[in-house]
C-alpha positions in Angstrom: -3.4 -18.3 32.2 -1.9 -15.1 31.6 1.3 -15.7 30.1 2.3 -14.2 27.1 -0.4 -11.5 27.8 -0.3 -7.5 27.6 -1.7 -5.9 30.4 -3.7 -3.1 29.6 -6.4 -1.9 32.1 -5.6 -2.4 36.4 -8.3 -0.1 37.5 -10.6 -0.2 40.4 -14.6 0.3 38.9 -17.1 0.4 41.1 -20.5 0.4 39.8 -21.6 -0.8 36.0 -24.4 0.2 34.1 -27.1 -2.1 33.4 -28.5 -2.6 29.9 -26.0 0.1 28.3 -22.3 -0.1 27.4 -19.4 0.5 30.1 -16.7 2.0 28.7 -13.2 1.6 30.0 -10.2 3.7 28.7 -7.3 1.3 28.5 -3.8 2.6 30.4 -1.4 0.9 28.0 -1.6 0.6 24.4 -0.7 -2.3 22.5 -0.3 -3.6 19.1 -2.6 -5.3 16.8 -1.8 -5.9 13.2 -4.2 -7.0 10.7 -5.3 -10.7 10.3 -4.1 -11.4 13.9 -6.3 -12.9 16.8 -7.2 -10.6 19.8 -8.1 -12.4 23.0 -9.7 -10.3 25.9 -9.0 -11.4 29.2 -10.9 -9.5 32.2 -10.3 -10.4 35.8 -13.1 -9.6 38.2 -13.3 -9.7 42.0 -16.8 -9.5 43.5 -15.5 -9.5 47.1 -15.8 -12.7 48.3 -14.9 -16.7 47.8 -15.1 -18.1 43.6 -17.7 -20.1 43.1 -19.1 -21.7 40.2 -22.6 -19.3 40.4 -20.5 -16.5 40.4 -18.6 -17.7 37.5 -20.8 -19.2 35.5 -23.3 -16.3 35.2 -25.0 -16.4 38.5 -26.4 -13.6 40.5 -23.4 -13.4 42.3 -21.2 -13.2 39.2 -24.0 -10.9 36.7 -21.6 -8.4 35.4 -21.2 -8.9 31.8 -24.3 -9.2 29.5 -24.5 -12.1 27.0 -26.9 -12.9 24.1 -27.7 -16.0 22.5 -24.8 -16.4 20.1 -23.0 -19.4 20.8 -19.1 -20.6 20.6 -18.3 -19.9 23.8 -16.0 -17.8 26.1 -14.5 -19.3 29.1 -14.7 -18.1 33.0 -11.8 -19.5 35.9 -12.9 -18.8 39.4 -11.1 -19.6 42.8 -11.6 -18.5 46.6 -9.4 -16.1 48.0 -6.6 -16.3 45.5 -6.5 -16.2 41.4 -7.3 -18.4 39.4 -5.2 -21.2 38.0 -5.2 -24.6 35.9 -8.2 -25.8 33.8 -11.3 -25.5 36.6 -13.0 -23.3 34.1 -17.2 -23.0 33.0 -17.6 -22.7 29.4 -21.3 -20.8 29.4 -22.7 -21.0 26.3 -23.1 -17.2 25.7 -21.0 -14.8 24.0 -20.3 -11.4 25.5 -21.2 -8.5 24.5 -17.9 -6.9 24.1 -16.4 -3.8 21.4 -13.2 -2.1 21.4 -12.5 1.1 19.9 -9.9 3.4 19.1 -8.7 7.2 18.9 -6.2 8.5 16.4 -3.3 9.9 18.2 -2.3 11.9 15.1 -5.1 13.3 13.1 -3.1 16.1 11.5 -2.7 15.4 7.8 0.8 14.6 6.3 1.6 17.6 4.2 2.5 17.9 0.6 5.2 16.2 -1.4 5.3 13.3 -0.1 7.3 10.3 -1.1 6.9 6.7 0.0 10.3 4.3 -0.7 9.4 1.7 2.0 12.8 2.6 3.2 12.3 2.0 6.8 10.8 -1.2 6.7 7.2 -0.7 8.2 4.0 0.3 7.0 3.3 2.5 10.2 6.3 4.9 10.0 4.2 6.7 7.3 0.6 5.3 8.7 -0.4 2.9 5.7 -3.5 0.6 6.5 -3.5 -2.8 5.1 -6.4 -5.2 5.1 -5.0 -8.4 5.2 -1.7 -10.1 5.8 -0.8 -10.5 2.2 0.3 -6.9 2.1 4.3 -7.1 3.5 7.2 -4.2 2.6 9.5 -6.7 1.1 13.0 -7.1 0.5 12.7 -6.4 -3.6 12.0 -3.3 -5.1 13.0 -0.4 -7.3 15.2 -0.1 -5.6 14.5 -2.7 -2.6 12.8 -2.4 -0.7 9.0 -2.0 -1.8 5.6 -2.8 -1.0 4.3 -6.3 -1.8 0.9 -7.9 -2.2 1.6 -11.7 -2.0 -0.4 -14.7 -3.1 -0.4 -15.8 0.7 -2.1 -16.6 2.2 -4.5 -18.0 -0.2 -7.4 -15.9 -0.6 -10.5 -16.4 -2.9 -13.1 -14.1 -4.4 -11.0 -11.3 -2.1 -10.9 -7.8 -1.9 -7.9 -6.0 0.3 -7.0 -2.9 0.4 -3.3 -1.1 1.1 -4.8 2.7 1.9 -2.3 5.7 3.3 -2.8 8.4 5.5 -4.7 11.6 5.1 -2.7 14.3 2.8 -3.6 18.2 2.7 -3.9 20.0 -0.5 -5.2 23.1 1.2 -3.9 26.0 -0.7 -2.3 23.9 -4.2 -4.0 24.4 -7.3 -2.7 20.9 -8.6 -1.5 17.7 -7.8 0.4 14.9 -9.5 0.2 11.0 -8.1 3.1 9.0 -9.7 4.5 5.4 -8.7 5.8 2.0 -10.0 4.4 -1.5 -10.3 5.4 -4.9 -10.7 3.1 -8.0 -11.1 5.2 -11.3 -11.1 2.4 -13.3 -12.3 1.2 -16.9 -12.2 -1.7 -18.3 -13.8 -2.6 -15.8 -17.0 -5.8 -17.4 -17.0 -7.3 -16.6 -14.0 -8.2 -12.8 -13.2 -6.5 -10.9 -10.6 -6.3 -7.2 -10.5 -4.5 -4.4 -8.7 -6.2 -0.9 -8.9 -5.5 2.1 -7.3 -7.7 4.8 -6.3 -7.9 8.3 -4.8 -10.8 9.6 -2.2 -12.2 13.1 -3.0 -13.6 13.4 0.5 -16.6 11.7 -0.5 -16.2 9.1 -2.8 -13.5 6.6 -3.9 -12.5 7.0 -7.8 -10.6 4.8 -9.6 -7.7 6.2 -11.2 -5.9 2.7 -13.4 -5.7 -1.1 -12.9 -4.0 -3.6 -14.2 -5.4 -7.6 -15.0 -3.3 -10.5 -14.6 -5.1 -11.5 -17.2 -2.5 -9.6 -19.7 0.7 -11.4 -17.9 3.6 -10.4 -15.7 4.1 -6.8 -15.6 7.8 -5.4 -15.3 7.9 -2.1 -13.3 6.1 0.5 -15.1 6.0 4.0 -14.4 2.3 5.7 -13.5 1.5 9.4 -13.8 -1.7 11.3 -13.0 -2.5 14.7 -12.7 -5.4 14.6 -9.8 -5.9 18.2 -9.5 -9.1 17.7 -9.6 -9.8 15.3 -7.3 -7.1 16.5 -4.3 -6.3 20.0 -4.7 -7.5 22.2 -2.3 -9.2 19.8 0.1 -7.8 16.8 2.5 -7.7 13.0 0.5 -5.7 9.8 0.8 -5.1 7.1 -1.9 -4.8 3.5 -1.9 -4.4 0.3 -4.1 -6.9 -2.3 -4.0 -5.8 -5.8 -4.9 -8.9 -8.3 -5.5 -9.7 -11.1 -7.9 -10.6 -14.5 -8.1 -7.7 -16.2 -6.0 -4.7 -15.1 -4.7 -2.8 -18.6 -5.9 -2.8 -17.7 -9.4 -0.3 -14.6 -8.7 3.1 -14.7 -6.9 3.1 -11.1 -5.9 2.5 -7.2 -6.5 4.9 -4.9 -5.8 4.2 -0.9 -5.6 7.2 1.6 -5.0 8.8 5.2 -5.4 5.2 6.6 -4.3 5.2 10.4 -5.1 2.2 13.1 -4.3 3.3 16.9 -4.6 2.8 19.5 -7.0 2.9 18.7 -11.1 6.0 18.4 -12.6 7.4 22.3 -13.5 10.0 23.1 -16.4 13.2 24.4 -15.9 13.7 25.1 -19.6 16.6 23.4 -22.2 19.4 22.1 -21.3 23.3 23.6 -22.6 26.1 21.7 -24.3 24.3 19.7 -25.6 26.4 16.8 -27.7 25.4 14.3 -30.3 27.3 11.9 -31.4 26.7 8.1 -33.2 28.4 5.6 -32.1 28.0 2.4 -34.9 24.6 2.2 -35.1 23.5 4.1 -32.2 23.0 8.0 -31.5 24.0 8.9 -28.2 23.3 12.1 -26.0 25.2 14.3 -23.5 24.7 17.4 -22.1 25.3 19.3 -19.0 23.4 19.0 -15.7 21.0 21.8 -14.8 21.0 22.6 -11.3 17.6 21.0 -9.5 16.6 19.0 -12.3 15.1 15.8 -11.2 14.0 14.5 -14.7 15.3 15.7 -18.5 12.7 14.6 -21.3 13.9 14.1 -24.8 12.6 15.1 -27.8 13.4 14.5 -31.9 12.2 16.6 -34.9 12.9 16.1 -38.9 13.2 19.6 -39.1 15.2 21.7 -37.1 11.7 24.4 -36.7 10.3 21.5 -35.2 7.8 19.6 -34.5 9.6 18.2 -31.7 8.2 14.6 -30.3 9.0 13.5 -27.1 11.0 10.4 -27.4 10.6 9.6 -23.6 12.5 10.8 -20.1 15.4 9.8 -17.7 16.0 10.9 -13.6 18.5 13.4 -13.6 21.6 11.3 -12.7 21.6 10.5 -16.0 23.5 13.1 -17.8 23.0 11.7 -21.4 21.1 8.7 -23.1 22.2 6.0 -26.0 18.8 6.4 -28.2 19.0 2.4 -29.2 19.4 2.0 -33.3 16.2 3.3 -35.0 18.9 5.8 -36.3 17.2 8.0 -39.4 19.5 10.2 -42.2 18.3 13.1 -40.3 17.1 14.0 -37.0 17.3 17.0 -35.0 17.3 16.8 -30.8 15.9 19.2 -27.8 16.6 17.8 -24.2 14.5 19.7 -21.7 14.7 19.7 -18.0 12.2 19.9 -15.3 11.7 19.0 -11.4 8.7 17.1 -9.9 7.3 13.7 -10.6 8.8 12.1 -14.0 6.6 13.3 -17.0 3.9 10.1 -18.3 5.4 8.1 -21.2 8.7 5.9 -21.7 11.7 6.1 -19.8 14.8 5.8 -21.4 17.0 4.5 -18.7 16.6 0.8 -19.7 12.9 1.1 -17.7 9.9 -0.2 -19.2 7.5 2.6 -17.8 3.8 3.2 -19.1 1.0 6.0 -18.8 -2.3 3.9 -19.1 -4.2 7.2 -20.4 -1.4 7.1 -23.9 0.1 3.8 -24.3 -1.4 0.6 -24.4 -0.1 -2.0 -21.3 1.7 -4.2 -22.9 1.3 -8.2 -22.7 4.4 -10.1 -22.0 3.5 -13.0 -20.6 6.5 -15.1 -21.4 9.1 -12.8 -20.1 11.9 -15.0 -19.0 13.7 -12.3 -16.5 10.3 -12.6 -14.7 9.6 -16.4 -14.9 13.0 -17.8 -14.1 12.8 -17.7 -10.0 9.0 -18.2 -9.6 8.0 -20.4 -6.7 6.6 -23.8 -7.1 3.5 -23.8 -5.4 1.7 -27.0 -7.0 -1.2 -27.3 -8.5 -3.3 -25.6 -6.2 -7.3 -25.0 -6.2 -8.9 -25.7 -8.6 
């Protein structure tokens, strides 16, 4: 009967209180991931022989209140020795039974913090998922990366992927960057990843994206969320829901970052242009811990300067394609801290929702050639 079971409370307890709850602090922990079953089994000896009064509720066996709510729990009961086999009563109450938990670690994770799914497990860095859907995953940006997948099937849903508590205590600004992928299905049926930030007393909404507008190839997010995290305790999270999972293959988030806003380390040196057929091409040195150089172009050598987009640091130069003009004049800054919001130049498509428009690419063939077959589906 026991088999397979964890055993979690072997306590003597005498006395119970009637008419209240009896609370029982377990001696082992055990595990218990979302969208599993949990089945409670308590063994209770009253002293003397089984018998089926006892057992089934009588007033040798009262111990355990039960109200009228039917599909069933079952009871074994023996003389002298444990139970065993299939002589069990199925009464057709349902106890009154609630579990509940303590947080081991309640101190905040401190700031920056970075989230690459490197180690394989949502707990290592205390993310809570809602359902089963939500799996790190073997793909990524690089791989690994956290996926929301179309199973199991799920209609009209709502589930939540939602991180740990951070502390801004003491930083007078924030930045909350990532990357997303949508490997899409069904373009005509609405499913939406959003993401969101708690204030410590309200969830806001920060971006989305719809389904409806295609696949999605990994884009680049930036927000500044000073005002929502700085100088007080808050947590993010992503929010997949729609109309039914089917109709997408998967989401998958990556390169979480949450730390102070990007800071300048001012231009770069030696720097080199040269054109190459068509193409202009950049290189300059590297400036000692630069994470991210941003690019800029001008008609005039006074300027104004335009940002043409950014690349991470281990890119010490940058082909600009071949919109090449008679005369342009280049600045290549370099700073540290998230990636500045707007295109990346490193052959990424990447996207700040708040100044360029998500772009509709539904018949992407890099994204379309290894989807699943999954049939028709519902309907």
């Amino acid at each position: 009967m026991i088999s397979g079971a964890s055993l979690c409370y072997n306590q003597n307890k005498i006395g119970t209180f009637a008419n209240a709850w009896n609370k029982y602090q377990l001696d082992s922990p055990f595990d218990l991931s979302m969208g599993e079953n949990l089945i409670v089994m308590v063994e209770r000896n009253y002293g003397g022989g089984g018998s089926d009064s006892a057992a089934g509720g009588g007033s040798g066996g009262a111990g355990i209140h039960s109200t009228l709510i039917y599909d069933t729990h079952l009871t074994w009961w023996a003389s002298n020795n444990p139970p065993t086999g299939n002589n069990n009563n199925t009464p057709g109450l349902r106890p009154n039974l609630r579990l509940y938990y303590t947080n081991s670690d309640l101190t905040p994770s401190s700031l920056p913090f970075t989230e690459d799914w490197a180690s394989g497990s949502f707990a290592t860095n205390q993310w809570t998922k809602e359902s089963s859907n939500w799996v790190v995953t073997s793909t990524g940006y690089p791989t690994p990366s956290a996926s929301f997948d179309w199973s199991p099937q799920s209609q009209n849903y709502s589930s939540a992927l939602t991180s740990h508590d951070f502390d801004a205590t003491g930083m007078s600004s924030v930045e909350f960057s990532f990357d997303l992928f949508l490997d899409n299905d069904n373009d005509s049926v609405e499913n939406v990843m959003s993401w969101q930030i708690w204030n410590g007393n309200t969830w806001i909404t920060l971006g989305s994206y719809s389904s409806l507008n295609g696949d999605l190839p990994w884009t680049h997010y930036s927000y500044d969320v000073s005002a929502h995290a700085s100088n007080r305790i808050f947590k993010i999270r992503y929010l997949a829901s729609g109309e039914q999972t089917f109709h997408i293959n998967k989401w998958l988030i990556d390169n979480i970052y949450l730390g102070p806003t990007s800071s300048g380390l001012g231009q770069v040196t030696n720097l080199v242009i040269s054109k190459i057929g068509t193409s202009v091409n950049l290189d300059w040195s590297a400036v000692p811990g630069a994470s991210w150089y941003r690019i800029y172009d001008s008609q005039s050598p006074n300027g104004p300067f335009i940002p043409r987009g950014s690349i991470p640091s281990q890119y010490l130069g940058t082909n600009l394609g071949g919109a090449v003009h008679s005369k342009r004049f280049y600045r290549v800054t370099a700073g540290n801290g998230p990636m500045p919001s707007g295109p990346r130049l490193d052959n990424t498509s990447v996207s700040s929702p708040n100044l360029i428009s998500q772009p509709n690419i539904k018949t992407n063939p890099n994204l379309n050639q290894s989807k699943p077959s999954k049939g028709l589906g519902p309907n």
